[in-house]
MARSE-753091 format. One line per field, with one value per residue: y, x, z of N, C-alpha, C in turn; chain; residue number from 1; residue in one letter. Coordinates in Angstrom, 1 decimal, padded with zeros to 4 digits. Example, Ala and Ser with C-alpha at 12.3 -4.5 7.8 and 13.67 -1.06 7.14 Angstrom:
<recs>
n_yy	(-005.7,-002.2)
n_xx	(013.2,012.8)
n_zz	(007.8,007.1)
ca_yy	(-004.5,-001.1)
ca_xx	(012.3,013.7)
ca_zz	(007.8,007.1)
c_yy	(-003.3,000.0)
c_xx	(013.2,012.9)
c_zz	(007.8,007.9)
c	(A,A)
k	(1,2)
r	(A,S)
</recs>
This chain:
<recs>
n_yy	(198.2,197.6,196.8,194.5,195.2,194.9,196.2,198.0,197.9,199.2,201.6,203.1,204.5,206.5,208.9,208.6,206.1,204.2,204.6,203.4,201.4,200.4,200.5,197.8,196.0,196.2,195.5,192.6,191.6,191.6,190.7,188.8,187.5,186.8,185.2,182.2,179.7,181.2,182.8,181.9,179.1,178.0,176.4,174.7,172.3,171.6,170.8,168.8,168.1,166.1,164.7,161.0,158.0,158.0,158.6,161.4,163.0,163.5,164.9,165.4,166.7,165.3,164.9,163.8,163.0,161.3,158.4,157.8,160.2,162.0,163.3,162.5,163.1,163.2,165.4,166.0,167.8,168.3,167.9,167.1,167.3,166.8,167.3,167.0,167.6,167.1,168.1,165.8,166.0,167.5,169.0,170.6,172.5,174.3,175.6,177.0,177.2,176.0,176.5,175.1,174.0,173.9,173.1,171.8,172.3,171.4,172.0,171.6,172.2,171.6,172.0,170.4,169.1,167.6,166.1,163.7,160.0,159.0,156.5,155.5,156.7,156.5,156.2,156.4,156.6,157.2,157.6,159.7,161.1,161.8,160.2,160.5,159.1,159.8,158.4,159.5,160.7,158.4,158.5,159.7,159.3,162.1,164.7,166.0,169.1,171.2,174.3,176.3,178.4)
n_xx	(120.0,118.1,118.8,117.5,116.1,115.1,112.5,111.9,109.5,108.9,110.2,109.0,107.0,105.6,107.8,107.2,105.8,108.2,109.3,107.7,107.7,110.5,110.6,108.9,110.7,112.8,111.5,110.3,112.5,114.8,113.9,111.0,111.8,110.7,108.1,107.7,109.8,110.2,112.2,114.6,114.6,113.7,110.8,107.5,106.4,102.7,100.2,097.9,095.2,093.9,091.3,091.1,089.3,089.8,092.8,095.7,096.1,098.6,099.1,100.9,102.4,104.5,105.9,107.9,110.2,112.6,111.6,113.5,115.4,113.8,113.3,111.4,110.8,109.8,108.9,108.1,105.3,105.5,105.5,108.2,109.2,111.5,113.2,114.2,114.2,115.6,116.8,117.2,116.9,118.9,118.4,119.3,118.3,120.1,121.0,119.5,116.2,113.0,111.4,109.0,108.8,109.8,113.0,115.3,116.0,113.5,111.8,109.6,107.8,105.0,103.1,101.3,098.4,098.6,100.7,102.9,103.9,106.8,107.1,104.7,104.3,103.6,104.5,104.1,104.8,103.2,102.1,103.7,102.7,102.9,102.0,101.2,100.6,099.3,098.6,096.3,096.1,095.4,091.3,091.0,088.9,086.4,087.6,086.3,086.4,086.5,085.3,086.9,086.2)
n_zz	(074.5,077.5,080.7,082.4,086.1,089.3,090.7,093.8,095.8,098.2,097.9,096.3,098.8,101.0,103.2,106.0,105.5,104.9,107.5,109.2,108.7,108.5,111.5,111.7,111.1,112.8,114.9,114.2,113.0,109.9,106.5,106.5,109.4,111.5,110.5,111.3,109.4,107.2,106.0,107.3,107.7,109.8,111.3,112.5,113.3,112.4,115.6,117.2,119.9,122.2,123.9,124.4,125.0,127.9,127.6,126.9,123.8,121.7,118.7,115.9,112.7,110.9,108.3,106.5,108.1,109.5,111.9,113.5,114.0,115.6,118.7,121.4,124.6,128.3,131.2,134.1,134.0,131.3,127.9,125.4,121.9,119.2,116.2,113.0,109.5,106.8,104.0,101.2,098.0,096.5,094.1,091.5,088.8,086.4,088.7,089.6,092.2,093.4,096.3,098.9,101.1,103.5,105.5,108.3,111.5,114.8,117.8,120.0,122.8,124.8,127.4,129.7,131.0,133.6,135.6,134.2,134.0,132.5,131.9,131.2,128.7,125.1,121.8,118.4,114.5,111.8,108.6,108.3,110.2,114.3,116.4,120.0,123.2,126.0,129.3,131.4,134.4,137.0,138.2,141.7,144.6,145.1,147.5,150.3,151.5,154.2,155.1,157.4,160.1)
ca_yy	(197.5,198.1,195.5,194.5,195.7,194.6,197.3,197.2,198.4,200.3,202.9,204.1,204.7,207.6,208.4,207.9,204.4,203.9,204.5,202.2,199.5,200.4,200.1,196.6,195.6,196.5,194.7,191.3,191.2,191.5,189.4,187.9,185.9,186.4,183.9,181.0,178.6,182.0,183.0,181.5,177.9,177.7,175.5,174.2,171.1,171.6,169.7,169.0,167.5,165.7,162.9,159.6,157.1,158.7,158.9,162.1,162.1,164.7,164.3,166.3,166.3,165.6,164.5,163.5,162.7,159.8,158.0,157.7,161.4,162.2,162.8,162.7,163.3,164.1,165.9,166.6,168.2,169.1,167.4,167.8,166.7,167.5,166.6,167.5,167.3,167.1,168.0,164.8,165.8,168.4,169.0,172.2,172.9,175.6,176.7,177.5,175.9,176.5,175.5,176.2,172.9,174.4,172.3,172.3,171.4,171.8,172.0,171.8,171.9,171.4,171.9,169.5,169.5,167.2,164.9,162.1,159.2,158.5,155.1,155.4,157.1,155.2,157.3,156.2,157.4,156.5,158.1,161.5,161.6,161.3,160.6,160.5,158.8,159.6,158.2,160.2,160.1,157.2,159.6,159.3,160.1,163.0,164.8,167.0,169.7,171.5,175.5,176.5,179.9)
ca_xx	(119.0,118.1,119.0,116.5,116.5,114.0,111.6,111.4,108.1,109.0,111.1,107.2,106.1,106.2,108.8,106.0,105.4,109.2,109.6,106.8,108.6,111.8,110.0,108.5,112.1,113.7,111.1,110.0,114.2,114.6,113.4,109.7,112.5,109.8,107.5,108.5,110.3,110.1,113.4,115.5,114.7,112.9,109.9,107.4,105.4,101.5,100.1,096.8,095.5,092.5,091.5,090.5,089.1,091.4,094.2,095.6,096.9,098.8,099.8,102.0,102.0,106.2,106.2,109.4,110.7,112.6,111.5,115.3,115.5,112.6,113.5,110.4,110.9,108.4,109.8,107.1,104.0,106.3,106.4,108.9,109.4,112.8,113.5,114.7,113.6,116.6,116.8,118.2,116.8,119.1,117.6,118.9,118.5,120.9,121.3,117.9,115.3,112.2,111.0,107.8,109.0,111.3,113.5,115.9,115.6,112.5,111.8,108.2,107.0,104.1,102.5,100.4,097.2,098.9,101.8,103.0,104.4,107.0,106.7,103.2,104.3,103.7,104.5,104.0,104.6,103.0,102.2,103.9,101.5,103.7,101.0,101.8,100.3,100.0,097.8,095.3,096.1,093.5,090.9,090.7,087.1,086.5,087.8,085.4,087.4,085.9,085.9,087.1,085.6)
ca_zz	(075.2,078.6,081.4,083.6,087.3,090.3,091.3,095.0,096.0,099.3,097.3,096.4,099.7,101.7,104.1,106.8,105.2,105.4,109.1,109.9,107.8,109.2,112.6,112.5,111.1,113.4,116.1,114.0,112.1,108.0,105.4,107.4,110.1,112.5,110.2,111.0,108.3,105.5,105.2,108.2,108.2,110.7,111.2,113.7,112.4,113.5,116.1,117.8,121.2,122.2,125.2,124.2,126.1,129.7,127.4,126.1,122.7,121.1,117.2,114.8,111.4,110.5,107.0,105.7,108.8,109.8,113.0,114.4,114.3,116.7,120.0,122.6,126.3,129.5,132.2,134.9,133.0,129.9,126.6,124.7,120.9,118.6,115.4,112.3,108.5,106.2,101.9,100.5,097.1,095.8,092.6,091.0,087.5,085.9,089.4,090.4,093.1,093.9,097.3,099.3,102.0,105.4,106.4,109.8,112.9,115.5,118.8,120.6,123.9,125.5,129.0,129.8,132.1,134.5,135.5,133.7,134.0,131.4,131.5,130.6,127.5,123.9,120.5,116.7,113.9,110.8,106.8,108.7,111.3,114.9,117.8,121.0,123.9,127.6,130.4,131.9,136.3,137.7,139.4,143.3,144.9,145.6,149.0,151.1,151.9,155.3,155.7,158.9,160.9)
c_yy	(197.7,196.4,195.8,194.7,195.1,195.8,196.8,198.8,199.6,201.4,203.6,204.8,205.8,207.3,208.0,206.5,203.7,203.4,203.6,201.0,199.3,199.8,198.7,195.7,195.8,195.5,193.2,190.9,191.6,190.2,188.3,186.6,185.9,185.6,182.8,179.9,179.4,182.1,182.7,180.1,177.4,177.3,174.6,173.1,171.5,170.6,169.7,167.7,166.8,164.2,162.1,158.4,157.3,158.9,160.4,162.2,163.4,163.9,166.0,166.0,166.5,164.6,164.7,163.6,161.2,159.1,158.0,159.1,162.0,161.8,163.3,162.7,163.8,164.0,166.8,166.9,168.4,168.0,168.0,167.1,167.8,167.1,167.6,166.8,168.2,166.9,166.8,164.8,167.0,168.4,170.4,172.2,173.9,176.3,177.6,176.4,176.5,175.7,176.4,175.0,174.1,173.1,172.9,171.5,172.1,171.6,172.0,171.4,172.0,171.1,171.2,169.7,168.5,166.1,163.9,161.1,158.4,157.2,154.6,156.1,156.3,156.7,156.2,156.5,157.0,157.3,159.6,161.9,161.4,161.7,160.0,160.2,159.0,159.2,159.2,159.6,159.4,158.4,159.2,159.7,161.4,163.5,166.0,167.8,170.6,173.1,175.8,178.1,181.0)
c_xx	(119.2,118.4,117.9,116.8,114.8,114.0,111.5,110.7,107.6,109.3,110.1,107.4,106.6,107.0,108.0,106.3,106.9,109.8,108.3,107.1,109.8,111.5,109.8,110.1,113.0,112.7,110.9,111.3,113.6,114.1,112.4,110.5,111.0,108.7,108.1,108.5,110.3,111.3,114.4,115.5,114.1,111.8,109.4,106.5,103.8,101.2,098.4,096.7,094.1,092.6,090.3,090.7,090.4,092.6,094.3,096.4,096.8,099.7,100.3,102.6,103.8,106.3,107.6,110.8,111.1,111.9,112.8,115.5,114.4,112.9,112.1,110.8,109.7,109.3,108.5,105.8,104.6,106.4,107.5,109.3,110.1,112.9,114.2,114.3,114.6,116.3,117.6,117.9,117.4,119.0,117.8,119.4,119.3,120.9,120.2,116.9,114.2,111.5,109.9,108.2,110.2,111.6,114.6,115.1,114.1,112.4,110.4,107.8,106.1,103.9,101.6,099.4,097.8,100.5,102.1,104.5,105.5,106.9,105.7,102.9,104.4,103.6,104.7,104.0,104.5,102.2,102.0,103.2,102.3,102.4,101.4,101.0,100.1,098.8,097.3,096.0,094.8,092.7,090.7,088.6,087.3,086.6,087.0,086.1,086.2,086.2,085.9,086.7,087.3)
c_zz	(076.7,079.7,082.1,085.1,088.2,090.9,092.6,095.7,096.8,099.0,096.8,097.9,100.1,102.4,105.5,106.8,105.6,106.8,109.7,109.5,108.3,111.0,113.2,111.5,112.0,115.3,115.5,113.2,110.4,107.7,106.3,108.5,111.0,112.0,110.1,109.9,106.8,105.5,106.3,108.0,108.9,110.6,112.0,112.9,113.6,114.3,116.7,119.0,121.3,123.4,124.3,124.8,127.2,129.0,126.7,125.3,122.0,119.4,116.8,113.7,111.2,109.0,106.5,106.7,109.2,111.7,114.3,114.4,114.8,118.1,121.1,124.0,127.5,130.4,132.9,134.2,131.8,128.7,125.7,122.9,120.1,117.9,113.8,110.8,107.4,104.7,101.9,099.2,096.8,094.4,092.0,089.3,087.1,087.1,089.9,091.1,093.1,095.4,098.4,100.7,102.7,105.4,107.3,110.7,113.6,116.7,119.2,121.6,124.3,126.9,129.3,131.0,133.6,134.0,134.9,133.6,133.1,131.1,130.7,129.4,126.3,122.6,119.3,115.7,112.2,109.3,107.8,109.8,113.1,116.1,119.1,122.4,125.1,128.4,131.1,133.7,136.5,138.9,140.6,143.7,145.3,146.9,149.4,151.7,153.0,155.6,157.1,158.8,161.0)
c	(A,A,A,A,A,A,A,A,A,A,A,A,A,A,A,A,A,A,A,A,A,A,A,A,A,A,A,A,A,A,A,A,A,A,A,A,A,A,A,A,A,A,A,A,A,A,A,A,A,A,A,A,A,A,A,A,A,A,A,A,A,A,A,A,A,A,A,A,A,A,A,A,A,A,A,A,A,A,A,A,A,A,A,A,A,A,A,A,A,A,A,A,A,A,A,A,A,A,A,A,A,A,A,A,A,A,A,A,A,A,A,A,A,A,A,A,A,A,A,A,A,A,A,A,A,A,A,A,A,A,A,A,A,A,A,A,A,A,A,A,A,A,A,A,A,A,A,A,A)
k	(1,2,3,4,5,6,7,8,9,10,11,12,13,14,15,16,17,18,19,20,21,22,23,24,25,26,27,28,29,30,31,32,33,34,35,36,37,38,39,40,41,42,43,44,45,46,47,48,49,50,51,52,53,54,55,56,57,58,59,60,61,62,63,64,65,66,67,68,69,70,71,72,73,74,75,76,77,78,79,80,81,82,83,84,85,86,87,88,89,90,91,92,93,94,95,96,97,98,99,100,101,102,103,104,105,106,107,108,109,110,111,112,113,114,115,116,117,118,119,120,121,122,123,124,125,126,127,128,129,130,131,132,133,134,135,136,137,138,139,140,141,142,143,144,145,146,147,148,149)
r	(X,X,X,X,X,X,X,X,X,X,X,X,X,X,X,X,X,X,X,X,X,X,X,X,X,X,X,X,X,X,X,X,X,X,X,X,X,X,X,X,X,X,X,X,X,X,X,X,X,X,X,X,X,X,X,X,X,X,X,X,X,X,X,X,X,X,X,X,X,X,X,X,X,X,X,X,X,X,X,X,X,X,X,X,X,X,X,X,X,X,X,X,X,X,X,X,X,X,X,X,X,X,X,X,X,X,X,X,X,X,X,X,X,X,X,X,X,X,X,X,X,X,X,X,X,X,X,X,X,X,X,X,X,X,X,X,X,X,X,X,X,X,X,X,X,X,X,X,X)
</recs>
């Protein structure tokens, strides 16, 4: 009886095809690291932005995160949000997993369209959803700026 063996697919291709696969291995790393959270761990949680009523309000979708492990910071124009999304369900049958969930840590910054105030920062985070608050600057009037000759 024959044992089974994994066909690996490249071993087709030309040597052409080779060196163009060798190529972006050698600029994006092995095994898809450059997608993040495929085979390193890695993982950025999405996020989106949007002003309401003068405030602007950035969320990020962290499911199966705790709240105590979420660190937010503002530092000039910069948000910054950290955290980490930990397996506590080891679940392996005979020694096999299947898992389509990243976990590890994360990191995400943001530049913001202006300064802010940390004080004037408020964050929440509720069924996974972590939104994040910041005060819009009070607008001044407008100044007439004067070209000189």
């Amino acid at each position: 009886m024959r044992s089974l063996t994994l066909r690996n697919p490249a071993g087709d291709l030309s040597p052409l095809h080779r060196e163009f696969d060798d190529l972006l291995s050698r600029f994006f790393g092995q095994d898809n690291e450059w997608l993040p959270g495929v085979s390193a761990g890695r993982w950025v949680p999405p996020m989106e932005s949007f002003l309401r009523e003068g405030e602007l309000v950035v969320r990020l979708d962290v499911p199966g995160i705790d709240r105590e492990s979420l660190d937010i910071s503002v530092e000039g124009d910069r948000l910054t949000v950290k955290g980490e999304r930990r397996n506590n369900n080891e679940n392996t049958e005979n020694g096999r997993t299947y898992r389509e969930v990243m976990y590890g840590q994360f990191e995400r910054t943001v530049a913001l369209p202006w300064e802010i105030d940390p004080e004037q920062v408020k964050a929440q985070c509720k069924d996974g959803i972590l939104e994040i608050t910041l005060k819009a600057p009070e607008k001044g009037s407008p100044k007439k700026i004067q070209v000189m000759h």
